[in-house]
MDAnalysis code that builds the backbone (N, CA, C; Angstrom):
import MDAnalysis as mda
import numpy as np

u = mda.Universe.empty(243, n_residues=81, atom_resindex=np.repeat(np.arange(81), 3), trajectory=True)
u.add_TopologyAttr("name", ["N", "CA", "C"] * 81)
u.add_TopologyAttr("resid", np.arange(1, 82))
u.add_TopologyAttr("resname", ["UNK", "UNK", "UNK", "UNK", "UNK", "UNK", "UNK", "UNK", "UNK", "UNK", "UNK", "UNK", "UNK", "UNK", "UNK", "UNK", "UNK", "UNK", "UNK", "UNK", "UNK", "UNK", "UNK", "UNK", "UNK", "UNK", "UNK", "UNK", "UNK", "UNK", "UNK", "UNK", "UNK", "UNK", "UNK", "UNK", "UNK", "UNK", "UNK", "UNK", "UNK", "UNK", "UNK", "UNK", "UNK", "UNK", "UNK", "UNK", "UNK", "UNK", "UNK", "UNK", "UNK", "UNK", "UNK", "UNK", "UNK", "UNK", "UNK", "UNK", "UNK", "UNK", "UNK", "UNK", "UNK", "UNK", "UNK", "UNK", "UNK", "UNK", "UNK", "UNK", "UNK", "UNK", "UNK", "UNK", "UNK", "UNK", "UNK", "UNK", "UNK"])
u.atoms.positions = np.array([
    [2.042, 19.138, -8.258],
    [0.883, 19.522, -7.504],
    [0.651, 18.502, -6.389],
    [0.701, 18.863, -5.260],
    [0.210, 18.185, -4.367],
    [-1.241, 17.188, -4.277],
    [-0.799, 15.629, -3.567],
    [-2.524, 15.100, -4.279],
    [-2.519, 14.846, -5.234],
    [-1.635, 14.873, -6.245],
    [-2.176, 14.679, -7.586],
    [-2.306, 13.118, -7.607],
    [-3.516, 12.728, -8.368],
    [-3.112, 11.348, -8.625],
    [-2.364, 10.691, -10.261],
    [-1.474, 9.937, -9.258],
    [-0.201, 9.393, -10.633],
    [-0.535, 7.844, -11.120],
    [-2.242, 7.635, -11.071],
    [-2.170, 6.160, -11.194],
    [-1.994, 5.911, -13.097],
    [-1.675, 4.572, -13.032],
    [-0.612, 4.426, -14.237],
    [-2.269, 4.930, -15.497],
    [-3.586, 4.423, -15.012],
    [-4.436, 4.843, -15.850],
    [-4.573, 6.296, -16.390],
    [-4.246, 6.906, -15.701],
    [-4.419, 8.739, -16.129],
    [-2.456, 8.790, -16.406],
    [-1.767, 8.122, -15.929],
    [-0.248, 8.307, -16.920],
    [-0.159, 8.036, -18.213],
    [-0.690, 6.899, -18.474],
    [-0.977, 5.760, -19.391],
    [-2.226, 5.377, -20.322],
    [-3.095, 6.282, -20.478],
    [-4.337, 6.133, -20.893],
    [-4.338, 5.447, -22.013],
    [-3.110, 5.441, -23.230],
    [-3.205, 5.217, -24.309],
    [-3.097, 3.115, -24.008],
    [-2.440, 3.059, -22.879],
    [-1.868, 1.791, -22.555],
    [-2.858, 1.024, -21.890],
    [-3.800, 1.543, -21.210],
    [-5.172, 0.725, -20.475],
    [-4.987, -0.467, -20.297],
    [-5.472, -1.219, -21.619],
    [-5.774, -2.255, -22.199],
    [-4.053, -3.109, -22.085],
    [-3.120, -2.989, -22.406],
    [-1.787, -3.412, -22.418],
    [-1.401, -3.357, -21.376],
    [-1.627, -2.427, -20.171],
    [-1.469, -2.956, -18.971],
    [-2.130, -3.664, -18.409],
    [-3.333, -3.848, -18.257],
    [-4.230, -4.996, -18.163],
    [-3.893, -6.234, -18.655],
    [-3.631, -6.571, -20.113],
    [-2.895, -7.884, -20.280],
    [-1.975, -8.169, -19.735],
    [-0.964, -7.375, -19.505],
    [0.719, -7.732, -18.952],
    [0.769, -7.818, -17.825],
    [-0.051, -7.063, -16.772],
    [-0.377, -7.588, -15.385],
    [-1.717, -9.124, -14.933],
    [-1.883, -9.564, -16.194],
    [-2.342, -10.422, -16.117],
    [-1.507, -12.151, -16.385],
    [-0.511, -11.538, -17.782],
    [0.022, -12.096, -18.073],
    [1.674, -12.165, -17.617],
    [1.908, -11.593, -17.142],
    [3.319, -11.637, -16.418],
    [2.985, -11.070, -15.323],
    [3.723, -12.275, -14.034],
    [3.671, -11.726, -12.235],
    [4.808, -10.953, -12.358],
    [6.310, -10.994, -12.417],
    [6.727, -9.657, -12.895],
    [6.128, -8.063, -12.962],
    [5.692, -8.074, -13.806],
    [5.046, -7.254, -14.306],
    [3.602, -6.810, -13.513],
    [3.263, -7.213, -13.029],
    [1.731, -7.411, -11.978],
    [2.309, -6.537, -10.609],
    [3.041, -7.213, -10.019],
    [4.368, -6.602, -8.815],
    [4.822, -5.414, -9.033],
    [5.409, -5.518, -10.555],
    [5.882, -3.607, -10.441],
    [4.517, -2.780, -10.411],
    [3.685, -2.969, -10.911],
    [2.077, -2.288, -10.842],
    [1.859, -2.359, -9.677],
    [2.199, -3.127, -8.844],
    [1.244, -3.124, -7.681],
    [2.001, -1.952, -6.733],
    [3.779, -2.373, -7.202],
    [4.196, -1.457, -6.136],
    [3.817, -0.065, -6.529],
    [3.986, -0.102, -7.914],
    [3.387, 1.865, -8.209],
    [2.435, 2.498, -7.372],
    [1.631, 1.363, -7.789],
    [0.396, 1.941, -6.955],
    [0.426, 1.997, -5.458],
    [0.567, 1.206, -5.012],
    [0.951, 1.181, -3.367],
    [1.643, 2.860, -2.988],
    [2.524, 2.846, -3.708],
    [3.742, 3.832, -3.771],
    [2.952, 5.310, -3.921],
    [2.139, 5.002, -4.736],
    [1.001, 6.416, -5.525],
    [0.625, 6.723, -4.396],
    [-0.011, 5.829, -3.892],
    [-1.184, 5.914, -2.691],
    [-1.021, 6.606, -1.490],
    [0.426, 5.930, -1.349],
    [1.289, 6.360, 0.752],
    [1.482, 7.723, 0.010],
    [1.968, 8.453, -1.087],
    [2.329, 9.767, -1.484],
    [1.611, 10.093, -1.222],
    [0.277, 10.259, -1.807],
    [-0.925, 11.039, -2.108],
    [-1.622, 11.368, -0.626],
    [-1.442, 10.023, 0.140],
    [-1.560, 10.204, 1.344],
    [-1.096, 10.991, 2.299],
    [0.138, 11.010, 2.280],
    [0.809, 11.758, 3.025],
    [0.965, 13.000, 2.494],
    [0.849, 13.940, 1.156],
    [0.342, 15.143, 0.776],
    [-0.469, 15.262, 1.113],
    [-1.839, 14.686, 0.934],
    [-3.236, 15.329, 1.321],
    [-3.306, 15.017, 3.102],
    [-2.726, 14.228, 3.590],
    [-3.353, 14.796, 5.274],
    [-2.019, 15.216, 5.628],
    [-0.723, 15.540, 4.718],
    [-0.091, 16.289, 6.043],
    [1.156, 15.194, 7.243],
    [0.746, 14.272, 6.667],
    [1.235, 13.348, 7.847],
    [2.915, 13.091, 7.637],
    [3.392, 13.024, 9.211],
    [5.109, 13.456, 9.594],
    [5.868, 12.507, 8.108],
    [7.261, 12.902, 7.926],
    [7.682, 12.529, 7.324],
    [8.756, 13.072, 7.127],
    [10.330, 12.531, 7.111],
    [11.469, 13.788, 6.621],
    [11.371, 14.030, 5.441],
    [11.912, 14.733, 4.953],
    [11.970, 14.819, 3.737],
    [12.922, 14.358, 2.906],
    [14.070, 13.334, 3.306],
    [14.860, 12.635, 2.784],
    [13.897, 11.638, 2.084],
    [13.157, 10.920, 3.303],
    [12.020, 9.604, 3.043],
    [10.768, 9.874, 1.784],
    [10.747, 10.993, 2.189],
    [9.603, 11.313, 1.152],
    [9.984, 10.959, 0.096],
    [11.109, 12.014, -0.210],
    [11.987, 12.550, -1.675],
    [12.488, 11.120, -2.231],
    [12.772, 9.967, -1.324],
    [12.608, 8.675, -1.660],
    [11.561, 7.628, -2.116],
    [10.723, 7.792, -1.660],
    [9.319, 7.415, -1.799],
    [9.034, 7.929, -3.694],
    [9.270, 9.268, -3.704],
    [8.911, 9.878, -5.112],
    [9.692, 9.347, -6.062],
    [10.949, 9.151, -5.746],
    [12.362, 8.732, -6.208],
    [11.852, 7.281, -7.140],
    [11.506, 6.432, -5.938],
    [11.020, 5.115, -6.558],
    [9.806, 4.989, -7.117],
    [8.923, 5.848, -6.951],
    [7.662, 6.167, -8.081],
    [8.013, 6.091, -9.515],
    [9.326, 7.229, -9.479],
    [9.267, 8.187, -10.720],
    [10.060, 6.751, -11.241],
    [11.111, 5.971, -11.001],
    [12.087, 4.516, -10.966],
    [10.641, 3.830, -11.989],
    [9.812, 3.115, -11.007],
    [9.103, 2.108, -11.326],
    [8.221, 2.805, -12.714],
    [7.714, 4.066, -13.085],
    [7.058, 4.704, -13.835],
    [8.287, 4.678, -14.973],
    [8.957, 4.853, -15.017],
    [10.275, 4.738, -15.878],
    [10.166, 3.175, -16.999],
    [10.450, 2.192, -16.060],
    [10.760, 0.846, -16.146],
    [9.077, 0.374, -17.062],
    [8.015, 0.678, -16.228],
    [6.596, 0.564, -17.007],
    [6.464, 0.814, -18.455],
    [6.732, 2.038, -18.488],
    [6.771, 3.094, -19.647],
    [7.733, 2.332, -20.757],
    [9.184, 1.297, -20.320],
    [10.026, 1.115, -21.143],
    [9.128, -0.423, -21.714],
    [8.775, -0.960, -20.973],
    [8.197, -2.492, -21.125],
    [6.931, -2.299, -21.786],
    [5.950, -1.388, -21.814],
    [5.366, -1.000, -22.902],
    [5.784, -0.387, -24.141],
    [6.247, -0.109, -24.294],
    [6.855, 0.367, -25.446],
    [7.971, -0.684, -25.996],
    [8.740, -2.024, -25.457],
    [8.997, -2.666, -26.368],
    [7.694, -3.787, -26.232],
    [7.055, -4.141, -25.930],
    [5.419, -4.851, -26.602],
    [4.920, -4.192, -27.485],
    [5.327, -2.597, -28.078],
    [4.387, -1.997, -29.080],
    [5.495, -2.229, -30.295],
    [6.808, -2.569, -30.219],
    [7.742, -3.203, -31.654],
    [7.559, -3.996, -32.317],
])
């Protein structure tokens, strides 16, 4: 869906709290959050107004979303072992 928002809180709800520590406690870890979000943002942006873009760049842009959402998802889940 276009617009949608992919921030890691509505991906991650169960994780809140564990991402909050680990971006506190590891810069690592703080950096890949930040880029998600950054990353969330220029998307969401550029769906909701429309603004130029090829669609190679885009499809890249999503590419490394879906990358960094991957990598998150794995680093929580070995802190829950």
């Amino acid at each position: 869906m276009l617009g949608e928002n992919h921030s890691l809180a509505i991906e991650f709800p169960e994780y809140k709290n564990q991402i909050h520590q680990l971006k506190m406690a590891d810069a690592s870890f703080k950096s890949m959050t930040d880029r998600y979000h950054k990353l969330d943002h220029t998307i969401r942006g550029l769906e909701n107004q429309g603004l130029p873009i090829d669609d190679f760049n885009f499809t890249q842009l999503k590419l490394e979303r879906a990358q960094l959402k991957g990598k998150i998802f794995e680093i929580l889940g070995q802190q829950n072992k």
